[in-house]
N, C-alpha and C positions, 0 to 999 in steps of 0.2 A: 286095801289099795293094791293092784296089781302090780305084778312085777314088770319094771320096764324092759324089753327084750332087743332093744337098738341102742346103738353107740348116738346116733345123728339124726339129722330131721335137714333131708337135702328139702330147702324152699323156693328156688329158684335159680337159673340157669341163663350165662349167657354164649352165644355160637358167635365164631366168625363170619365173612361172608361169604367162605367156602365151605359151611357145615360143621369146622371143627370147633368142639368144647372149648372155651376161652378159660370162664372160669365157673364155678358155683358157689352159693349163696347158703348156708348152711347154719346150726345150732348143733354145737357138740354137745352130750353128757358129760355135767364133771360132778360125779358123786351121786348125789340125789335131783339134783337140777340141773338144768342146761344155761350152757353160755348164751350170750349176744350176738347178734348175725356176727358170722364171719366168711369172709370171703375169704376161699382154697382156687389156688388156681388149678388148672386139669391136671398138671403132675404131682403137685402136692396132694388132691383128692384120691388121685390113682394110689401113692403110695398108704393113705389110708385105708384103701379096701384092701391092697395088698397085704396091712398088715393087721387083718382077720376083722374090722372096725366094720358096721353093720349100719348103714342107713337106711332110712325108709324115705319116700317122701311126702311132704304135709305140709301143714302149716300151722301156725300157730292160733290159738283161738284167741280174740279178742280180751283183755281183760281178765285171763286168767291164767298168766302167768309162765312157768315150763309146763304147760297145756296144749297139746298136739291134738287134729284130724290127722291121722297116717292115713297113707293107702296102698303104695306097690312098695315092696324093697327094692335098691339099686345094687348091679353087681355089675361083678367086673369079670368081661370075656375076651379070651384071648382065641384071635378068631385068625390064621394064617399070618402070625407070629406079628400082631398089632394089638393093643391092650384097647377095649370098646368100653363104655361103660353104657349100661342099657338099664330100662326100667322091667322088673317083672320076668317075663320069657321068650327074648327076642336075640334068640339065639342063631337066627340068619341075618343078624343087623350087619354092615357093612360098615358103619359107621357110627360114632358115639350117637342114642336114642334115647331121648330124655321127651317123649311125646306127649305128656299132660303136665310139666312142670312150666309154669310162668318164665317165659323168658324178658329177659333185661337186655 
């Protein structure tokens, strides 16, 4: 069995009507398994990456359980003194960039 290398599994996202992150949609690691969706709102998820917590985003597979498709990891960039959260390496984003995650 491979070792798991992420804290989370960001699965979906939702934006206000002016772009910004409202909240995200999420499965934390507790131990050997992952919790139940839970919903983090943009400050609470920020304070996650900030403290060194490592998500990817995916989803969960059908029927098998804390069973992930990952695909990009998310980070958090501080980009003229604004905390962004971006997928992958969108390091001229302007604004929180969450571009292949399902928004709600």
């Amino acid at each position: 069995m491979a070792k798991i290398k992420f804290d989370g599994v960001l699965e979906a996202a939702h934006f206000s009507s002016d772009g910004q992150l409202v909240w995200v949609r999420v499965y934390e690691r507790e131990n050997a398994g992952f919790t139940d969706r839970i919903i983090l709102s943009r400050a609470d998820f920020i304070k996650q990456l900030e403290a060194g917590k490592r998500y990817m985003l995916g989803e969960r597979i059908l029927n098998m359980g804390g069973t992930f498709n990952v695909s990009k990891p998310v980070h958090l960039v501080n980009k003229d003194g604004k905390k962004l959260i971006v997928v992958g390496d969108s390091n001229s984003a302007s604004q929180d960039v969450l571009s292949i995650v399902p928004l709600i």
